[in-house]
C-alpha positions in Angstrom: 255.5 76.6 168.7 255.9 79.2 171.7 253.1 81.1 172.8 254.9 84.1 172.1 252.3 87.9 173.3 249.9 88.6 171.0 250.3 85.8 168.4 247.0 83.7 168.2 247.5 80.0 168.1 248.9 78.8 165.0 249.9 75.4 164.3 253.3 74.4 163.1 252.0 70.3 162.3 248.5 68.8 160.9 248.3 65.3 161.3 248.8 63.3 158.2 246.7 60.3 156.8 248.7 59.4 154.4 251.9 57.4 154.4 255.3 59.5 154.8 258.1 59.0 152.5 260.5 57.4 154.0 263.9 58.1 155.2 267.2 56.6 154.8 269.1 55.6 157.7 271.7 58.6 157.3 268.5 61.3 157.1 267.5 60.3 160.2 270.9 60.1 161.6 270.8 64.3 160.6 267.3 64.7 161.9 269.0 63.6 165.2 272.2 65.4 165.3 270.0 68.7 164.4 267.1 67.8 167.5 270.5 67.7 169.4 272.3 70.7 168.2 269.6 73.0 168.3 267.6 71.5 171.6 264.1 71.9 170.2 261.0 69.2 171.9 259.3 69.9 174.0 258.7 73.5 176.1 262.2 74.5 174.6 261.0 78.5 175.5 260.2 78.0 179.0 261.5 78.4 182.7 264.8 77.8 182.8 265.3 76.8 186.9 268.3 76.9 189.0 269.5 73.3 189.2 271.4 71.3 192.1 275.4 72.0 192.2 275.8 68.1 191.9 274.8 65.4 189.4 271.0 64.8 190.0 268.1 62.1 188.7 265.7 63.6 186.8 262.6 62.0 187.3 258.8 62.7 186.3 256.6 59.7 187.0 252.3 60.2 187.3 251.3 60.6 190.6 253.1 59.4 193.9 255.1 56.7 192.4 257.6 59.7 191.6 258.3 59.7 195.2 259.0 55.8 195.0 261.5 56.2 192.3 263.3 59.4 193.8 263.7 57.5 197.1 265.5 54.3 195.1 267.6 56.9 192.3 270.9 55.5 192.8 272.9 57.5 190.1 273.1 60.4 191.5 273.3 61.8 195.1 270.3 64.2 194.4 266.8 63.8 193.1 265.2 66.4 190.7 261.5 65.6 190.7 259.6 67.8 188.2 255.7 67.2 188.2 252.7 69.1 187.2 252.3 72.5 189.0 250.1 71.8 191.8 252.1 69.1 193.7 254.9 69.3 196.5 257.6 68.3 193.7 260.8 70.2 193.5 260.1 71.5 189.9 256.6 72.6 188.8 255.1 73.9 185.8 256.5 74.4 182.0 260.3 73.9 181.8 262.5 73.8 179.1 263.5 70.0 179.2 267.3 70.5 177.8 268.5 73.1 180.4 266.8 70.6 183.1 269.0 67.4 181.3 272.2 69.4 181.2 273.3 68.2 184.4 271.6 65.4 184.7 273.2 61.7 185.8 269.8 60.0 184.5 265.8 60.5 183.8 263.3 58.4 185.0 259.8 58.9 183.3 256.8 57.1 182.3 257.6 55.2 179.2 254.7 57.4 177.3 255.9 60.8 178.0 257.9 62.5 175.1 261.0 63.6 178.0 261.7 60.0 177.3 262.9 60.8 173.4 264.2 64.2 174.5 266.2 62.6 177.0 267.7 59.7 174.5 268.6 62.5 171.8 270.2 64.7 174.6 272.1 61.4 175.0 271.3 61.3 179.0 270.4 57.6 180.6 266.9 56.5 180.4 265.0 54.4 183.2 261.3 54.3 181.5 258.6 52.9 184.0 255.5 50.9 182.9 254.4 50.6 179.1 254.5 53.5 176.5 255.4 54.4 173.3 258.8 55.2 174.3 259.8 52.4 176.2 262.1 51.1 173.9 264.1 54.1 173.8 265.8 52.7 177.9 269.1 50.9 176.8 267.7 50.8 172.8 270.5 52.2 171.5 270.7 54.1 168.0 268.2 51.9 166.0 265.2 52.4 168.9 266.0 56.2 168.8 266.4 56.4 164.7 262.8 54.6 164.9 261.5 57.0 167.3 262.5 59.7 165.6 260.8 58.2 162.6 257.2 57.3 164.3 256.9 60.8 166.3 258.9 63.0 164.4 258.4 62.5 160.5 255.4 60.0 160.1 251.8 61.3 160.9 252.5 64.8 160.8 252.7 67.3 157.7 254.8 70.7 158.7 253.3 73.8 157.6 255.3 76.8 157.4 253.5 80.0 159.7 254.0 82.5 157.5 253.4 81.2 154.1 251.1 77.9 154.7 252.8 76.0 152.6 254.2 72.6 153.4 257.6 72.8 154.8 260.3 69.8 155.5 261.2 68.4 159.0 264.1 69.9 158.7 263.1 73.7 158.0 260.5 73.2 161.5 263.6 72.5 163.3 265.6 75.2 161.6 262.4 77.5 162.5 262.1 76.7 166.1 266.0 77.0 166.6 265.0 80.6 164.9 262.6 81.3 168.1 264.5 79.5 171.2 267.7 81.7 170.3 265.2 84.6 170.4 263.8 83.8 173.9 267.4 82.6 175.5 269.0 85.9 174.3 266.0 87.6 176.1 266.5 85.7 179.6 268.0 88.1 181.5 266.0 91.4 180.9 263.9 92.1 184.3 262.7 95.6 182.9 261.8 98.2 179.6 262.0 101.4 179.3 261.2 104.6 177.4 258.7 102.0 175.3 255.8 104.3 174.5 252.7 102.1 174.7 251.7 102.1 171.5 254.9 100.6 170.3 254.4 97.7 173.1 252.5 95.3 171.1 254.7 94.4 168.4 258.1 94.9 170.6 256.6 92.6 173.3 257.4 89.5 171.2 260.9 90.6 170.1 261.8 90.9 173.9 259.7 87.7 175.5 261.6 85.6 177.4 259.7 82.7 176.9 258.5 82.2 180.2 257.2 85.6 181.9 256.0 89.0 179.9 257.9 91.8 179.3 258.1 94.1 182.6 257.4 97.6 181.2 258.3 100.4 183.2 256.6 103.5 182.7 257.4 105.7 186.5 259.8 105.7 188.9 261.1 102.4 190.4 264.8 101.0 191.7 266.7 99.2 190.1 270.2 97.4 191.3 273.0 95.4 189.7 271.0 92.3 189.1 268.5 94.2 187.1 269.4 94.2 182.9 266.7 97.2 181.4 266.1 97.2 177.7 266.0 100.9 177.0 264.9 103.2 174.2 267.1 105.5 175.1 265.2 108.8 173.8 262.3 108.5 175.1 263.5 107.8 178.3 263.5 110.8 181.0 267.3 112.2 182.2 265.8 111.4 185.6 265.3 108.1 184.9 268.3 107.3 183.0 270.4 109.0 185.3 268.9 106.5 188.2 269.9 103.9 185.9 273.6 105.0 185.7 273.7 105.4 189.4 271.7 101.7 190.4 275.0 99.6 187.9 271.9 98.0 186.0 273.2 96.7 182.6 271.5 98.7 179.9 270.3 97.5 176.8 269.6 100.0 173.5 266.1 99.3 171.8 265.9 101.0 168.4 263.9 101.4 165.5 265.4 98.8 162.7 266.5 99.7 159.5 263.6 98.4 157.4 260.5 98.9 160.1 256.8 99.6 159.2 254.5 100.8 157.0 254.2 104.2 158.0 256.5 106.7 160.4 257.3 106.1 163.6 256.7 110.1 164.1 252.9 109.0 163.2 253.3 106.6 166.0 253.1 103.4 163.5 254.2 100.7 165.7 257.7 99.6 164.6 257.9 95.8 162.8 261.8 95.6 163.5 263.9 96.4 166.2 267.3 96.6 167.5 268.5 95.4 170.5 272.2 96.2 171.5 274.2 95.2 174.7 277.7 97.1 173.7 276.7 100.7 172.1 274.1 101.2 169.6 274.7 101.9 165.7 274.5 105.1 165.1 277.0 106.2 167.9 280.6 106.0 166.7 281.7 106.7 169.8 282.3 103.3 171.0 281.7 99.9 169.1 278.4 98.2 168.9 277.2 94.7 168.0 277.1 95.4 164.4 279.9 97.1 164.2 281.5 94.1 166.0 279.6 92.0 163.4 281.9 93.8 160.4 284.6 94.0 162.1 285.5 90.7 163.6 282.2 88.1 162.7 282.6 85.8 160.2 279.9 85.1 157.0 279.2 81.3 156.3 278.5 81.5 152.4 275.0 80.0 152.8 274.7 83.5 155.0 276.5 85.7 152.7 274.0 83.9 149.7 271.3 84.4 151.6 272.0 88.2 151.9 272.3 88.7 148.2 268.9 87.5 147.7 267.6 89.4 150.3 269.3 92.6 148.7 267.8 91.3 145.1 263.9 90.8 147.0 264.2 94.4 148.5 265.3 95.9 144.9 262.9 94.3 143.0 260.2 95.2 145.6 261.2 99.2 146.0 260.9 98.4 150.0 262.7 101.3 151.8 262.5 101.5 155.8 259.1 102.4 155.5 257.9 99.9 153.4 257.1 99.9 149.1 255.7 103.1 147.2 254.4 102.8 143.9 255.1 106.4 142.6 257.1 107.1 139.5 260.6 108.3 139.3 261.5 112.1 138.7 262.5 113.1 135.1 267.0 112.8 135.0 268.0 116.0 133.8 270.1 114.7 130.8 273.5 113.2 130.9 274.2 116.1 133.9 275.7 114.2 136.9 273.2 113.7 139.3 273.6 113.4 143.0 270.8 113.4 145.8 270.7 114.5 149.1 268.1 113.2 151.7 267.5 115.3 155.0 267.4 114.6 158.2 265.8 114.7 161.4 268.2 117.5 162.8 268.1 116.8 166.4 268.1 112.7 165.8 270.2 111.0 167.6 272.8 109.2 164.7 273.1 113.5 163.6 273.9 114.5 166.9 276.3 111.5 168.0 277.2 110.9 164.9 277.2 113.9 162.2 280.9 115.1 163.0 281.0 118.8 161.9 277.5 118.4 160.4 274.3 119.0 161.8 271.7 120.7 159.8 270.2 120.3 156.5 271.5 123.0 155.1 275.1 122.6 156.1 274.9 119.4 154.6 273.4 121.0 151.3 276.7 123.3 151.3 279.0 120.6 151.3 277.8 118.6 148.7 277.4 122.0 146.5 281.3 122.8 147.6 281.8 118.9 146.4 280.2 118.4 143.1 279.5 122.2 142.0 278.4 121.3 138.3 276.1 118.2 139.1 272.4 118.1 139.1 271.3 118.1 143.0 268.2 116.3 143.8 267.4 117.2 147.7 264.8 114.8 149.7 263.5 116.2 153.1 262.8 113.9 155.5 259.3 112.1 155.8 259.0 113.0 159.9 260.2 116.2 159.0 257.6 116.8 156.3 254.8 115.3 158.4 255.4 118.1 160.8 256.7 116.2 163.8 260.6 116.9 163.6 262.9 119.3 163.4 264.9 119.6 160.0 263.0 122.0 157.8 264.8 124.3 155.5 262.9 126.9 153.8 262.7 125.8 149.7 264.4 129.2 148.6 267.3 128.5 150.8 267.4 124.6 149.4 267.2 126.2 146.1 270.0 128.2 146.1 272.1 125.4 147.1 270.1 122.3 145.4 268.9 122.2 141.8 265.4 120.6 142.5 263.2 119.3 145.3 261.7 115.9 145.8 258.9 115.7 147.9 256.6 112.7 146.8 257.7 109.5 145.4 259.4 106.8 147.3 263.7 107.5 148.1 264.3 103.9 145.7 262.5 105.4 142.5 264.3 108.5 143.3 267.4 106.2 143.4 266.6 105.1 139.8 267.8 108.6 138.4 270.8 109.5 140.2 274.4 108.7 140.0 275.5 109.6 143.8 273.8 109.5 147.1 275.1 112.3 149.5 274.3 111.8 152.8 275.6 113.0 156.4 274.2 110.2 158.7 270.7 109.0 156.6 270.0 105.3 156.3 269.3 106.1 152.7 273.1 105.7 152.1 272.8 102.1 152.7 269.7 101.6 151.1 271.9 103.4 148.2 274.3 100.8 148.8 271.7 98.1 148.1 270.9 99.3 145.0 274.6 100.0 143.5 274.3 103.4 143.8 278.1 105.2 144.8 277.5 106.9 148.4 279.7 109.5 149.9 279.1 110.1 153.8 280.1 113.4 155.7 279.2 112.2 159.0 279.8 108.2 160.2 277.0 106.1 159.4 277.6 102.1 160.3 278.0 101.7 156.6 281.2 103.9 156.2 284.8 103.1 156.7 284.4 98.9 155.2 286.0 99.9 151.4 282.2 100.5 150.4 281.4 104.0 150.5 283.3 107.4 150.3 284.0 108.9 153.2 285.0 112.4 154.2 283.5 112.1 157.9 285.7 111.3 160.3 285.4 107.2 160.4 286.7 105.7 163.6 290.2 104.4 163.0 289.1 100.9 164.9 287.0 100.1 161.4 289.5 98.6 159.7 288.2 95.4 158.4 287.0 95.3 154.1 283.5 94.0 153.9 281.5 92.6 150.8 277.9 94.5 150.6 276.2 91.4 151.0 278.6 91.0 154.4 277.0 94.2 154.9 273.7 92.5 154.7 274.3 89.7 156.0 275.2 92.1 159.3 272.8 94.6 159.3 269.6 93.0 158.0 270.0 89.1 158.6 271.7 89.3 161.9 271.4 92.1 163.7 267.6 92.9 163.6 264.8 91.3 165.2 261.4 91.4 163.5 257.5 90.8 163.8 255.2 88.9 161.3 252.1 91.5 161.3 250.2 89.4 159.5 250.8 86.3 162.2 252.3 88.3 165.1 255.1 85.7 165.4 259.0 86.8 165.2 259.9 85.8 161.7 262.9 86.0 159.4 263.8 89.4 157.5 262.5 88.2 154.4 259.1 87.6 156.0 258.6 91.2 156.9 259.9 92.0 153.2 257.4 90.4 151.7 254.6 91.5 153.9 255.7 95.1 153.1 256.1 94.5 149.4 253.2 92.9 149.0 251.0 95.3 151.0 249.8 92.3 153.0 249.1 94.4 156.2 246.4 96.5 158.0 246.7 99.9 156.7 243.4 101.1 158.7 244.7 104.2 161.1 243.8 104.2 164.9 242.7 106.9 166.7 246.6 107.6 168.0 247.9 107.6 164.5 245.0 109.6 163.0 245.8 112.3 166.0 248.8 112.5 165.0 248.6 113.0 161.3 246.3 115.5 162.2 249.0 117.5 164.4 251.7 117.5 162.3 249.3 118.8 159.8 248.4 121.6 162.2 252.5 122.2 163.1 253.6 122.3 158.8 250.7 125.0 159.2 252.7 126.8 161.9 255.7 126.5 160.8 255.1 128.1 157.8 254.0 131.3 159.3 256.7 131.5 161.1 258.9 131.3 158.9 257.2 134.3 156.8 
């Protein structure tokens, strides 16, 4: 398991007494193709070094016979020699094995150390000096590595699944580490962060870790050049800075809140559980494409994915979970068989309003249009939670939402409020989708990353590149399986969506306020105060 920031050490095996069952010929046959496909064993996260131009021999022998054997390699022209830090080898220190095997002509190792079975699955030539439990694994063909595989692999050991501590197959480990290496390989490049206020640090430290050095965060001035990639939440980074970045060429990476991400508001400065990390555009911006709008546009679902998706859609239903986690409280009262829409504010200078909002940008602009759309329905209006709690921008006074709007919601969780309505009106708001997810009809004024796929109505103007029809459980398959990245609170490790799901439905995470949180209740409390005499 990687030693990814912040996670204390968690064990993904416990050795086993008792006898494992045995496995056919054909299992084990799988066991190998999947080691192979997914090149997890040994360090898999770490150092990834430049290697030689030409074929080389790999070799890793105790002590100075390693200088012995890179003196007679014969296969190749050049001789890797990767030893334990603290020698005058070429390579020192933790490496992940299958990037060093990708070029390599053969390995020479002592017969006891495990390279020896990475090297056989990786299919490279073996030369295993003096005795060891892998020795038969030089020139043993498929039976020695099938019985390898069987005695250090499956027998001895019991998997245990992190998250749930339950007992978990082979074949789910392997599927689990192939989860984290992706993580750490599509992290290899970034040499600085940005805009990352320090209390959100913790939690996105693991989702950025490259698996081998910690997340550079940059909080003052520094240069940057070409060769430098920056992850970068973009609005809480300073013009000056950004504008240094634009001028240096650095390649920029968006960081952004996911869309299910804590239990509690990111105004209250909750750490977030989920992020987003985007190297096109970022996808609230219809102004040029993203990853996820690449995703619907042009990626293709496997139906395991796609079935996946639908019971991740039927878990956050059942559970109430909304982007900041479950609320208990009861559903409004429907005001009889009246159609009934709902509106949900915004945050009026957030950026998906502002880059994305089209001819819309306050609340109460919003409010008209839906009151110009459906004049005799029933409008339920929402204002937004960071809005309420004093922090943002986006409060209406309740006689103007009132003359518009038929009623105001202010407690009570968006999905109970769901429950009652027939429409969801919204210009931007994530609540659309979470609509969506709960087979509520939507209609969007601005461009949300939900609109223009055949699942919602849309009288924003939807970028005329979007022309791809997409299942909702595509849609969830894209926005929620693929396209975020989330933390484990509970075990601190990255961890599927439906992890973080159940953490958050379940309640199953520390809800104790620290001093910067309680600070900032407190001052939002202070600015509601404020704003209400001023609006007097």
């Amino acid at each position: 398991m990687p030693p990814f920031p912040g996670a204390p050490p968690t064990a993904l095996t416990v050795p086993e007494s008792q006898s494992a069952p045995q496995l056919a010929d054909e299992e084990l046959d799988g066991l190998v193709a999947s080691l192979c496909d997914t090149r997890v064993g040994g360090t898999y996260w770490a150092a990834r070094p430049e290697l030689p131009g030409s074929e080389y021999s790999l070799i890793r022998v105790a002590g100075d016979r390693a200088r012995d054997e890179a003196t007679g390699a014969a296969a190749a022209a050049t001789a890797l020699v990767w030893a334990e830090s603290g020698s005058d080898a070429t390579i020192t220190g933790d490496c992940d094995p299958w990037h060093l095997l990708q070029g390599a002509a053969e390995v020479i190792v002592d017969a006891g150390d495990e390279l020896a079975l990475i090297a056989a699955l990786a299919g490279v030539p073996l030369r295993c000096v003096g005795e060891g439990a892998f020795a038969s694994l030089a020139g043993g063909g498929r039976s020695a590595l099938r019985d390898a595989v069987r005695r250090h692999v499956v027998s001895g050991w019991r998997y245990v699944d992190p998250f749930t501590r339950t007992d978990m197959h082979v074949r789910e480990a392997i599927a689990l580490c192939c989860f984290w290496r992706q993580l750490t390989i599509s992290n290899c490049d970034i040499t600085a962060a940005v805009g990352f206020a320090f209390w959100k640090r913790p939690t996105v430290e693991p989702l950025l870790w490259n698996g081998a050095t910690r997340v550079p965060f940059v909080s003052g001035s520094r240069s940057f050049s070409p060769a430098d990639t920056v992850a970068m939440w973009k609005s809480r980074t300073s013009s000056s800075l950004l504008g240094a970045l634009e001028r240096s060429g650095a390649r920029l990476i968006e960081v952004e809140d996911g869309f299910i991400r804590s239990s509690g508001l990111g105004a209250d400065c909750v750490p977030p559980l989920s992020i987003l990390v985007d190297r096109r555009g970022i996808y609230f911006d219809p102004s040029r494409p993203s990853e996820l709008e690449d995703l619907l546009q042009n990626g293709s679902f496997a139906p395991e994915t796609v079935a996946r998706a639908r019971e991740l859609r039927g878990q956050i239903v059942a559970s109430g979970v909304t982007k900041y986690a479950a609320s208990p409280d009861s559903a409004p009262d429907r005001p009889g068989p009246t159609r009934t829409l709902l509106v949900p504010g915004q945050v009026e200078d957030d950026r998906s309003v502002v880059s994305g909002g089209g001819e819309v940008r306050t609340n109460l602009e919003l409010l008209r249009r839906v009151r110009e759309a459906a004049p005799e329905a029933y409008i339920f209006y929402k204002p937004h939670p960071d809005v309420e709690a004093g922090h943002r921008p986006g409060s209406v006074p309740d006689e103007k939402i009132l003359s518009l709007a038929d009623e105001i919601i202010r407690s009570g969780s968006i999905s109970s409020i769901m429950a009652v309505v027939d429409e969801v009106h919204v210009n931007t708001s994530l609540a659309g989708f979470e609509a969506l997810l709960r087979g509520k009809q939507v209609v969007t004024y601005g461009v949300p990353f939900y609109a223009g796929w055949g699942l919602t109505r849309e009288l924003g103007p939807v970028p005329s590149r979007r022309t791809a029809s997409r299942t909702l459980d595509e849609l969830v398959a894209a926005a929620l399986l693929i396209y975020p990245r989330y933390l484990d609170p509970v075990t601190r490790l990255p961890c599927p969506a439906e992890v973080l799901i159940d953490r958050l439905a379940t309640g199953a995470l520390d809800r104790s306020s620290g001093i910067v949180v309680t600070f900032r209740r407190l001052q939002g409390r202070v600015n509601r105060v404020m704003s209400g005499l001023w609006t007097r």
